[in-house]
N, C-alpha and C positions, 0 to 999 in steps of 0.2 A: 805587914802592910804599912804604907807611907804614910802618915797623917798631913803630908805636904797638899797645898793645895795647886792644884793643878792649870797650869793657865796656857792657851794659846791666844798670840799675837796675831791678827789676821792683816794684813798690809795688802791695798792693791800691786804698791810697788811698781807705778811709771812714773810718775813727776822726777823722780828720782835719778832715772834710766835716762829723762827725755831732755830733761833740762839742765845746763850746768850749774847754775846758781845754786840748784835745788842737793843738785848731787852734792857740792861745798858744801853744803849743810849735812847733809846725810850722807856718808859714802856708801854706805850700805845699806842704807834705807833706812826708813821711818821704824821700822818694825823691830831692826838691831838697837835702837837705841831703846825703844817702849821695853822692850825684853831686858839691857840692863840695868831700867831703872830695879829689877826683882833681885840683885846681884847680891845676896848673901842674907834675902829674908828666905820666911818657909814656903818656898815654892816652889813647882818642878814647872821651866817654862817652855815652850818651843814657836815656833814661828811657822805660818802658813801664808801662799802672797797668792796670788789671782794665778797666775799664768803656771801653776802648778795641775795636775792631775785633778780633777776634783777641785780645783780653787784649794787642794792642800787640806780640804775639808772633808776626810772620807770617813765612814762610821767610826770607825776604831775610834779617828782622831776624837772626833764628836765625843761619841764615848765617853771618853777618859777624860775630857775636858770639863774642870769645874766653871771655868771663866772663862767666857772670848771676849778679845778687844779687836774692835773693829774700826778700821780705817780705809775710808774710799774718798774718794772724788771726781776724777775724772770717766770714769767706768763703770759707773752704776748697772746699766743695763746690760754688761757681757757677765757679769755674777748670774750663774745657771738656775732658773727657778727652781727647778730641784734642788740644788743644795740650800736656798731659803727655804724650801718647807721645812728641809732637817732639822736648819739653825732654830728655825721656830719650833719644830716639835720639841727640840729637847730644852728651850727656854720654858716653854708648857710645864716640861717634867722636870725642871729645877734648877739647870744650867744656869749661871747669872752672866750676861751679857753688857760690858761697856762700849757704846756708841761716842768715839772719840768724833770732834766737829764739822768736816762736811758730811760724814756719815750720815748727817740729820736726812739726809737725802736717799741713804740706800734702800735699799729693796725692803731689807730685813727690818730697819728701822718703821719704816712706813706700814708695811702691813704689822708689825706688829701695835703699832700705833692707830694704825685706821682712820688719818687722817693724812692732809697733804704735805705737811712737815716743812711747808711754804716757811720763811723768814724776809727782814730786810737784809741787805750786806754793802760793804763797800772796803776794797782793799785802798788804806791811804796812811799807811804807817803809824795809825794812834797807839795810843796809850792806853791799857784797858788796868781796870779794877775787879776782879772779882771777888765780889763782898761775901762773906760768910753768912749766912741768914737764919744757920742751923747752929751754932759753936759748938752743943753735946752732940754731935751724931758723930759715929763712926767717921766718917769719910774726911770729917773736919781735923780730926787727933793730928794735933802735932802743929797747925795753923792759926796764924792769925786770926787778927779783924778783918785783911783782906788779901790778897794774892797781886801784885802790880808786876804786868809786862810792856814792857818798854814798847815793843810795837807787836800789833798783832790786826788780824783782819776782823771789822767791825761786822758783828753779826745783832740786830736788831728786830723790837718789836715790831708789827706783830707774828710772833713765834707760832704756827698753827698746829701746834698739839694738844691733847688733852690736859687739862689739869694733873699737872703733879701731884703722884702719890707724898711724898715728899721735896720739896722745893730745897736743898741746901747750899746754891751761891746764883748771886742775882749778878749780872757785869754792868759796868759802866764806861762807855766811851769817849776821847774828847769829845765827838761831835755831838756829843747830849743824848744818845739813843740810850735804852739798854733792853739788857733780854736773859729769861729766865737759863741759864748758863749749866747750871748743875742741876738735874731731875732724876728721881728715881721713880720706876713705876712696876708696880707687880702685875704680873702676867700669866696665871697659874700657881703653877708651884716655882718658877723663877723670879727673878729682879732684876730691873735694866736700869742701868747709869747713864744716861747722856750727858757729857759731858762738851761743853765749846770749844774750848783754846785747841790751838794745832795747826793753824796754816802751815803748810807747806814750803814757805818762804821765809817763817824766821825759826829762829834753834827754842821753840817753846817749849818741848819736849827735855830739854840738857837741864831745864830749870829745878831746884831741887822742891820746891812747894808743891810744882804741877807733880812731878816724881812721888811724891808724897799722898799727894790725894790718889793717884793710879793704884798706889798697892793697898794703902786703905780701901778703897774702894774693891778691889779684888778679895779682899779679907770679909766684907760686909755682903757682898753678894755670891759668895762663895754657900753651892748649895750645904744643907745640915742634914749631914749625914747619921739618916733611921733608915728603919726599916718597911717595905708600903704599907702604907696608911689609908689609901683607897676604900672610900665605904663598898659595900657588896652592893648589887642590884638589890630593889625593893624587892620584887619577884622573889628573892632567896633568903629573904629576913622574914620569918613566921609573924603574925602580926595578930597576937589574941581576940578573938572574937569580940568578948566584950568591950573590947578600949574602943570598937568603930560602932558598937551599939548606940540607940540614944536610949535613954533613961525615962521611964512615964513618969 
């Protein structure tokens, strides 16, 4: 049996299709590139886009999938509510999930979140910083003080989701905004990464730090393989007379 961990790429896959600029950037999509940043660590990876059978997301897949990364934007609402319960069930049962940057908006982000996942933004070619705020965690190994991309789309407070289980990079914009960038949050027996950087419009993905953080973060949320652990029903656990007595 493989000890590799197991990862599918989930990509809408139009901006790509629709636009040229977009396409120059990616010819194959967002999805081909997220998949070779895994190109020779322990993982077995494969790719799934929206306009597949199933969104590319059928049991099997689910399944066998230790890690999904998720990338939407322009399509939020043709992703099948059925296939977000999946995704959720098995985030539930220990799937770790990465939500790459407009994602903050999909289906799956949002209910799993249970909040509106509202931000500020503004596309005007700045310059972002994403500060490290954790340096020992996992996700951080191998990074700096901070992560600089030359241009990227400003995503700003206020960010409306829950408190971060753990908060590990805060970004900073020219235009003075910033917004909690990197979060993890436990959800069950799984763990979800949201992570910011990613427009669509520049090559943020080709970058090796962003590369870096993606498969640490795959390794960190990558479920831990026991056996179930599930307590019984109270109903089926014998519970001694005397311990619910009271005492004169």
């Amino acid at each position: 049996m493989s000890n590799k961990i197991r990862v599918t790429i989930w990509n809408e896959y139009r901006h790509e299709k629709m636009e040229g600029k977009i396409k120059e950037i990616y010819p194959e999509g967002i999805h081909k590139v997220l998949a070779d940043c895994f190109t020779g660590e322990n993982f077995e990876v494969r790719t799934a886009t929206l306009d597949e059978e199933f969104h590319g997301l059928t049991d099997e897949v689910l399944e066998s999938t230790d890690v999904l990364f998720w990338w939407g934007h322009m399509a939020h609402n043709e992703v099948s509510d059925e296939i977000v319960e999946k995704v959720q069930n098995r985030v539930l049962n220990g799937m770790g999930l990465v939500v790459l940057h407009s994602g903050h908006h999909s289906k799956i982000f949002r209910r799993l979140m249970g909040t509106s996942c509202n931000l500020k933004w503004r596309v005007a070619d700045e310059k972002e910083r994403l500060w490290v705020v954790e340096p020992g965690h996992p996700i951080t190994e191998g990074i700096g003080e901070y992560i600089e991309l030359p241009k990227e789309e400003m995503y700003g407070e206020q960010f409306e989701i829950p408190n971060p289980d753990e908060l590990i990079f805060i970004s900073w914009f020219e235009g003075g905004e910033v917004c909690r960038s990197g979060c993890c949050f436990n959800r069950g027996r799984g763990k979800i990464f949201y992570f910011r950087p990613g427009h669509e419009e520049y090559p943020t993905y080709y970058n090796k730090d962003i590369q870096r953080v993606l498969v640490n973060a795959a390794g960190y949320l990558a479920p831990v393989k026991r056996g179930d652990a599930r307590p019984e029903h109270a109903e089926n656990i014998p519970v001694p007379l005397e311990s619910i007595q009271q005492k004169e």
